[in-house]
Every structure is written in structure tokens, then in C-alpha cells.
C-alpha positions in Angstrom: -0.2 -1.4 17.9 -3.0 -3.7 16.3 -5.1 -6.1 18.9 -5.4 -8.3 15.4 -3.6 -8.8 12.4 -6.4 -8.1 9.9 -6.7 -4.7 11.6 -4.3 -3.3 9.5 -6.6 -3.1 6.8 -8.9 -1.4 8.5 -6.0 1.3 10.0 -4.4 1.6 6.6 -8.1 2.8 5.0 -8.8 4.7 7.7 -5.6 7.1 8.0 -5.5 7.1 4.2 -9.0 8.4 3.9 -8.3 11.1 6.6 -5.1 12.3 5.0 -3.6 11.5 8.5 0.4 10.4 7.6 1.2 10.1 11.0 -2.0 7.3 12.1 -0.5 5.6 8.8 2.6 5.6 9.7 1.8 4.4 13.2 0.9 1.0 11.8 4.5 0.4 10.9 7.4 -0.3 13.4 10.4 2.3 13.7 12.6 0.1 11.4 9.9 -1.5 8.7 10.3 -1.9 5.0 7.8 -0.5 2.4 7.9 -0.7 -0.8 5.3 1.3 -3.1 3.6 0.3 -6.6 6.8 1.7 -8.4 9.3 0.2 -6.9 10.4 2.9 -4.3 11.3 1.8 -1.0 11.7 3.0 2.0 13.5 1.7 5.3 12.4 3.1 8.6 8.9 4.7 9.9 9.7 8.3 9.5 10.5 7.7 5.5 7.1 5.8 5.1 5.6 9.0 7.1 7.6 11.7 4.9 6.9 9.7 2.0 2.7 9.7 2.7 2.3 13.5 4.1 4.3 14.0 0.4 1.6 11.8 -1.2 -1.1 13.2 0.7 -0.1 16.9 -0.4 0.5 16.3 -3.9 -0.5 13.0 -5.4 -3.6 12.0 -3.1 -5.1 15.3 -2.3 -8.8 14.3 -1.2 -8.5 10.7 -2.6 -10.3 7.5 -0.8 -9.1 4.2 -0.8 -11.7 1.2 0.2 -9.7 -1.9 1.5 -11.8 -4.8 0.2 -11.6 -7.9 2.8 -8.0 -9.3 4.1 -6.6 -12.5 3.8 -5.1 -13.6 6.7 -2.2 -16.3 6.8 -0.6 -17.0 10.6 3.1 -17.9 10.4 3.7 -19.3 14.0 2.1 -17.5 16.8 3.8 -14.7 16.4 3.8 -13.5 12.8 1.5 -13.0 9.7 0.9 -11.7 6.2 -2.4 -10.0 5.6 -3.6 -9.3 1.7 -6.3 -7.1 0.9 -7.2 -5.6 -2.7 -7.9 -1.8 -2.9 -9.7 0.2 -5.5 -8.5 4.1 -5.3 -10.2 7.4 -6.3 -9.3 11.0 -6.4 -5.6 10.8 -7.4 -4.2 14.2 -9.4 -1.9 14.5 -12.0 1.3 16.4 -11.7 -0.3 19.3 -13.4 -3.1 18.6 -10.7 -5.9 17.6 -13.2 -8.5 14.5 -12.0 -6.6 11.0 -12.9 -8.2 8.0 -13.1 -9.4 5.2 -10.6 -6.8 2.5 -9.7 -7.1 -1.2 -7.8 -4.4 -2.9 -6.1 -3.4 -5.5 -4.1 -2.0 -4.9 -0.4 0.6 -7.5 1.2 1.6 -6.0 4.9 3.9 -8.7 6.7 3.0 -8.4 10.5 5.0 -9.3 14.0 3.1 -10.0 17.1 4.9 -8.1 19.9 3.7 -7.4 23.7 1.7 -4.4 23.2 0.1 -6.4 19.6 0.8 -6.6 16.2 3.3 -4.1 14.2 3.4 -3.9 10.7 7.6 -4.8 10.1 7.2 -4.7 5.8 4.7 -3.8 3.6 4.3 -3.8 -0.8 1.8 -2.3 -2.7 1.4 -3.5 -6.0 -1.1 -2.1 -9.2 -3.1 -4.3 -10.3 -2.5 -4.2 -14.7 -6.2 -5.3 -15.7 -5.6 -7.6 -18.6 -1.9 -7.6 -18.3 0.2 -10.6 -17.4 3.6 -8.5 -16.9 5.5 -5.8 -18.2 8.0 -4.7 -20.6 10.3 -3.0 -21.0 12.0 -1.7 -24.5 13.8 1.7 -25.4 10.7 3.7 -25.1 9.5 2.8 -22.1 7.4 0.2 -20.1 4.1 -1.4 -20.9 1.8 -4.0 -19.5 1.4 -6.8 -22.1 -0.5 -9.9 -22.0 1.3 -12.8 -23.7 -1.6 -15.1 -24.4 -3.2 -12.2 -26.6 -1.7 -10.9 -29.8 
């Protein structure tokens, strides 16, 4: 468990730039949420663990995430959301050639409990540069931004 809320941050970079699934998945209690920049979500610690030792193996291979600063909102005494952008390097393709960098923007909902604070859901969401939202059509999504033609 976390002695502070903004601590996360720091424990999410850290495990993620060791490869370390199981310090990552530490940060999250046995039954939290997370939901990942596509949409998939899983429901307990042990899929968020699965899920990253995957991602570690195959997607991530040697990658390193910098947390920028968190935001830090206190609901009560006793819970909190933290934000923090991310910028991303080192991610492989499928066919396990170099993809490009990517930035995105953390949101990890917190519980204060008696050992300290416990990640209880989490989302990570790309950030589109220059994109307002997405659409969707026959042949598949795209970021658009409405306000340029």
C-alpha cells in the first residue's frame, strides 16, 4: 500500500520501467477495475497482472514510460483520483518491429485503507494529438477534429 495518494505515479513508472507485473499489480486492490487505452477491461488484480506480464512480453518489451506530475483531488478523507500524463517509448509491433512514441493521460481512483492507500480503479486513455474524438464508419475508426476541414 501507498503512504500517499500521488505515489501511485511514481509506483506505476517504476514497475513499468522494470518490466515487474507483479510490483504493478501491487498498486491495485484484489477486486479493482482497470480499463486500458482500447477499451479492455479487466476486474480483479490477478487479470490486471496477467494482462501486464502479457504486455510486458509482447507489446512493451524494453519500453519506458515517464509519469509527468499528478494531479491530486481528495474526495473526503478517505478517497482520491490522481491524473498524471505519460509519454511512452519502446513499444513493438506485432511483427515485433520499433513502433512509435505515444502520450497519455493516467486517471487511478484511490481508497485510503489502514495499511494506506490502494488503487480500487484505474483508465488509461491515448492522448489523439489534434483530434477532438473519434469515428467510427464501415472501414474502421479514426481520430477527427471537427473544427478543421
Amino acid at each position: 500500500m501507498l503512504d500517499r495518494p500521488e505515489a501511485v505515479v511514481s509506483g506505476w513508472e517504476d514497475a513499468w520501467n522494470r518490466a515487474d507485473a507483479d510490483a504493478l499489480a501491487a498498486l491495485f486492490a484484489e477486486d479493482a477495475d482497470f480499463v486500458n487505452v482500447v477499451g479492455l477491461w479487466w476486474h480483479k488484480r490477478s487479470d490486471i497482472r496477467r494482462a501486464h506480464t502479457y504486455g510486458f512480453e509482447r507489446i512493451f518489451p524494453g519500453s519506458r514510460i515517464t509519469m509527468e506530475t499528478p494531479r491530486v483531488r481528495l474526495l473526503g478523507s478517505a478517497a482520491a483520483v490522481v491524473h498524471s500524463r505519460w509519454h511512452l517509448v519502446g513499444q513493438v509491433s506485432p511483427e515485433g518491429e520499433p513502433a512509435g512514441q505515444r502520450d497519455g493521460v493516467f486517471t487511478f481512483v484511490l481508497e485510503k485503507r489502514p495499511a494506506g492507500w490502494i488503487t480500487v480503479a484505474a483508465q488509461n486513455t491515448d492522448i489523439a494529438a489534434g483530434a477532438e474524438t473519434h469515428l467510427n464508419s464501415a472501414s474502421g475508426q479514426r481520430s477527427v477534429h471537427y473544427r478543421r476541414k
